[in-house]
C-alpha positions in Angstrom: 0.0 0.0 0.0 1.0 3.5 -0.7 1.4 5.6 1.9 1.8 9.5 1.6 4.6 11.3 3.3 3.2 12.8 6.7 4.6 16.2 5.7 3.9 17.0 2.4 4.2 20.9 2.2 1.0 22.5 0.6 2.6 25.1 -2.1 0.5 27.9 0.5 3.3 27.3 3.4 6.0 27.3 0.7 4.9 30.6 -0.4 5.2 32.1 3.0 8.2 30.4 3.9 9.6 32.3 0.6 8.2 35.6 1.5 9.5 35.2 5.2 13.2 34.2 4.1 13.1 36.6 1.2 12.1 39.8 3.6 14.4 38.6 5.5 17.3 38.5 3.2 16.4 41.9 1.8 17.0 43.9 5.0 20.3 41.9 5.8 22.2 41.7 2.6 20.5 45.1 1.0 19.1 47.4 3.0 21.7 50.0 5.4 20.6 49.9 8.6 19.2 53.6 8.2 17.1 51.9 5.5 16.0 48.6 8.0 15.3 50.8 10.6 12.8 52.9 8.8 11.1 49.4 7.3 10.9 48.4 10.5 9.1 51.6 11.7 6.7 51.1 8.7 5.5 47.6 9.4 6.5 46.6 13.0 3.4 46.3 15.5 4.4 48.6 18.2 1.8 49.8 20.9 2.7 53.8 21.1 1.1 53.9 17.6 -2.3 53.9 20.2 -1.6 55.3 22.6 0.2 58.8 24.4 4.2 58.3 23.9 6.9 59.7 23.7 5.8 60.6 19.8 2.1 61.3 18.7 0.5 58.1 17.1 0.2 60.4 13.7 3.7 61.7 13.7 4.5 57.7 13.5 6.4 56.2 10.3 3.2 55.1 8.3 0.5 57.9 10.0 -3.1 56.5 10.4 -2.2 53.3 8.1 0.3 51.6 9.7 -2.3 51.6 12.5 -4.2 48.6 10.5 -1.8 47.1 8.6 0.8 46.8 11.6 -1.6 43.9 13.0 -0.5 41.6 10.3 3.0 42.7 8.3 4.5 42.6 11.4 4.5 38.9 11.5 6.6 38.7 7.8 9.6 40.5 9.5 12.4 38.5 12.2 14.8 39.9 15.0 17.7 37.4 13.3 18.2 34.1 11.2 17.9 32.3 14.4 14.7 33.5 14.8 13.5 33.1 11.4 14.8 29.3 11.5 12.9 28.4 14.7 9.5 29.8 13.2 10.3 27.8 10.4 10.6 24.5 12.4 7.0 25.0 13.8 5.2 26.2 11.0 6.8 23.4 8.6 4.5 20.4 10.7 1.7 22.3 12.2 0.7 24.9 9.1 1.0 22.3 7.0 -1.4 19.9 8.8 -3.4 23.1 8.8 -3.2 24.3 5.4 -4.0 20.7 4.2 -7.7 21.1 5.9 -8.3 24.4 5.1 -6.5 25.2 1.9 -4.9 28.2 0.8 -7.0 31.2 0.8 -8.4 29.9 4.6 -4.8 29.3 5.6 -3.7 32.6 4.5 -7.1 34.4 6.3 -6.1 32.4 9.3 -2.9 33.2 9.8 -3.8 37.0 9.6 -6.4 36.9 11.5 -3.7 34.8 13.9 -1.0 37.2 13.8 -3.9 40.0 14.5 -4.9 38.3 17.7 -1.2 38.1 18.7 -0.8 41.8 18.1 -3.9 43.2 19.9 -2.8 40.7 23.1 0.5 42.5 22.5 -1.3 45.8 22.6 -3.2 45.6 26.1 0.0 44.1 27.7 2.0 47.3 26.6 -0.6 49.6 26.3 1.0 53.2 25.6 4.8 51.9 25.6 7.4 51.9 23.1 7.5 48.0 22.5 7.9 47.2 18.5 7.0 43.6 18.2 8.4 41.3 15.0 7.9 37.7 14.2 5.6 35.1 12.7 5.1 33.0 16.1 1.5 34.5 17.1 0.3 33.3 13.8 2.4 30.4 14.1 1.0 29.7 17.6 -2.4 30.0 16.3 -2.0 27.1 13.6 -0.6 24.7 16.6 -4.2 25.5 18.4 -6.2 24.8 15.3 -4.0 21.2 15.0 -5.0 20.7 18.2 -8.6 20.3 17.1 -8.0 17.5 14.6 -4.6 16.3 14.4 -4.6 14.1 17.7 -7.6 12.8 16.8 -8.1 8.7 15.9 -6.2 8.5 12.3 -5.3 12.1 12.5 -2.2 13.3 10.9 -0.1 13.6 14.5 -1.8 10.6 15.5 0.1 7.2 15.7 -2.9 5.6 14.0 -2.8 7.5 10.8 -2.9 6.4 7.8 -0.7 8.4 5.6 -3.7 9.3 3.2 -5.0 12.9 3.0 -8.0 11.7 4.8 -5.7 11.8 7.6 -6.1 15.8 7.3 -10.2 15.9 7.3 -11.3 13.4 10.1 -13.4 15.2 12.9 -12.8 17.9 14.8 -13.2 17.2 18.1 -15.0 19.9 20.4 -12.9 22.0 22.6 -14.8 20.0 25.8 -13.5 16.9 24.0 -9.9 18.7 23.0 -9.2 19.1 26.6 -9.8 15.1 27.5 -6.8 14.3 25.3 -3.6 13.2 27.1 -1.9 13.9 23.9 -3.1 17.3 23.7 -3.0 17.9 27.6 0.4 16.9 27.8 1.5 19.4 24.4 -1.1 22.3 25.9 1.7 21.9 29.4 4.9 22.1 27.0 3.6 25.0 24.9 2.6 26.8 28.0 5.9 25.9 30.2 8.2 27.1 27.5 6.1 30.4 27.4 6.2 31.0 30.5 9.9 30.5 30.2 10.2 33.1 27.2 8.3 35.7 29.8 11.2 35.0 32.4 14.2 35.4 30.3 15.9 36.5 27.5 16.7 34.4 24.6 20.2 35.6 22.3 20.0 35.2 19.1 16.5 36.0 18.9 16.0 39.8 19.0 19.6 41.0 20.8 19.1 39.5 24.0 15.6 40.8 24.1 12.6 39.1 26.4 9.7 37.1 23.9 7.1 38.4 22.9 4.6 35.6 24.5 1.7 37.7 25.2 1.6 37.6 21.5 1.8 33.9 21.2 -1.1 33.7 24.0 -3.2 36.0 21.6 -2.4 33.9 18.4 -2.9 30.4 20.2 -6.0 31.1 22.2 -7.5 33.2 18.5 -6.5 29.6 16.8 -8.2 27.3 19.1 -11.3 29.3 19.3 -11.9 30.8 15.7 -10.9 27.2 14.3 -14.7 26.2 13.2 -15.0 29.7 11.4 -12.2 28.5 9.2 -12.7 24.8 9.2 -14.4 23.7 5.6 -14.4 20.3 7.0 -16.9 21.2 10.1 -20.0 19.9 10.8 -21.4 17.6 13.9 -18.3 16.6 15.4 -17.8 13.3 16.9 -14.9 13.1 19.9 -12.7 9.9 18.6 -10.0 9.5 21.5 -7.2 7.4 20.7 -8.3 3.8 20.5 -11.9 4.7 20.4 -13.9 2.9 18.7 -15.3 5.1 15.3 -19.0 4.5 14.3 
């Protein structure tokens, strides 16, 4: 029996993969860092844009604009390549088990809506303040929430009785009552909690100069992924809870 390869990459998370090295590359092999800093000022999510600062919100790189389109191009820029490689390593399994349900245009609506979410949790925790905020792991966190909802489930695609079909990417989404019952997902919802709690506590090099993470934005992204999944799913419908080993009728 054929078996299909458990990560085959939708062309959707190669194109953002492109667009996230490419960006990248731009402002490190092109641009003088006059020239980066003022690109980061345009597209950077940074709370003084709302608030009183040190500068008025209007007199901001971008004026009224970059006020809306901050919540989402932030996510396509990265502190370092070390930063830019770690996003990659999440997004790789877990947007591409998402992508594969939803397909592109749903993927691409997610992880904006995602990297939104991440922003505004970004925005009441620094309300006011001076705290630019790059990276793709909001949006990234969101797409490990929405795999949440189907990929542990019986012959789902992070599931060890899967069967290497695409069918693997459209069983059932389980509720989020029945989400929560998992051991599999209980024991990845402590990890991806633990190691945010972690970034909160210290500083990471390599990832933004020594600079604390960003993980209220993660929260944001995560908690927008697990919640908003049914908007996006094309697959939902009544959903049955199939535990591991449970019997499917």
């Amino acid at each position: 029996m054929n078996r299909e390869p458990a990560l085959n990459i939708p062309p959707v998370i190669l194109a953002v993969l492109a667009a996230l090295a490419l960006i990248h590359a731009v402002r490190v092999f092109l641009l003088t860092p006059e020239q980066n800093n003022e690109l980061l000022w345009l597209f950077a999510f940074d709370p003084i844009r709302y608030g009183i600062g040190l500068l008025p919100p209007a007199d901001l790189p971008g004026g009224r604009g970059a006020q809306i389109w901050t919540f989402v191009t932030y996510a396509f820029f990265h502190a370092s390549w070390i930063h830019l490689g770690v996003n990659v390593i999440w997004l790789l399994p877990f947007g591409t088990a998402v992508a594969r349900r939803f397909g592109a245009v749903r993927f691409l609506f997610f992880f904006a809506v995602t990297a939104a979410a991440g922003a505004l949790a970004h925005l009441f925790a620094y309300s006011g303040h001076d705290a630019p905020v790059i990276g793709a792991s909001a949006a990234i966190s969101g797409t490990m929430a929405a795999a949440m909802r189907f990929a542990f489930q019986s012959g789902g695609p992070l599931n060890f009785r899967r069967t290497g079909r695409e069918a693997d990417f459209h069983v059932p989404a389980a509720p989020l009552s029945g989400v929560l019952r998992q051991p599999a997902v209980l024991a990845f919802l402590l990890a991806w909690f633990g190691v945010n709690l972690l970034f909160g506590l210290i500083s990471l090099p390599g990832v933004g100069e020594g600079e604390v993470v960003a993980w209220q934005a993660h929260l944001g992204g995560f908690l927008a992924g697990l919640l908003l999944f049914s908007w996006f799913d094309p697959d939902h419908g009544p959903q049955t809870f199939n535990a591991p080993g449970a019997t499917q009728h």
